[in-house]
C-alpha positions, 0 to 999 in steps of 0.5 A: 344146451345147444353146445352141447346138442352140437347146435354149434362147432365141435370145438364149443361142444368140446367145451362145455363137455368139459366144463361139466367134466371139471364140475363147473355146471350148475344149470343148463340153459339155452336161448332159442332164435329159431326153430332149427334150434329147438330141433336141434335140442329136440333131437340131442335129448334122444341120444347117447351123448345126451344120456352121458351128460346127464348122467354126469350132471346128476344130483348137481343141476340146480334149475329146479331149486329154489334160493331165498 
C-alpha cells in the first residue's frame, strides 16, 4: 500500500498501478516502520487515486477470505 500511497518514488507507484492494471493483485499489505508511513496511508486512503485503485480491485481482493 505504501507504493501505491507514493510513500515511495513514483516509479514504484507506477509499478504497482500496473500490477493491479494486468491483474496481478490478489492482496494488499504494507509493512510499517514508522509512523510517517502510517500517515502516508492514512492520508492515501482520502484520495482520488485511492478510490480508483479501489475501484479496480474490486471483487478481486482476497484479504478477507479464508482458505483451508
Amino acid at each position: 500500500m505504501l507504493s501505491l500511497a507514493g510513500g515511495y518514488t513514483k516509479k514504484e507507484k507506477r509499478t504497482a498501478e500496473k500490477l493491479i492494471e494486468k491483474g496481478y493483485v490478489d492482496f494488499l499489505g504494507t509493512d510499517l516502520h514508522n509512523f510517517r508511513h502510517a500517515d502516508v496511508i492514512d492520508a492515501y486512503l482520502t484520495t482520488k487515486d485511492a478510490r480508483r485503485h479501489f475501484d479496480a480491485l474490486e471483487n478481486r481482493l482476497l484479504n478477507d477470505k479464508v482458505f483451508l
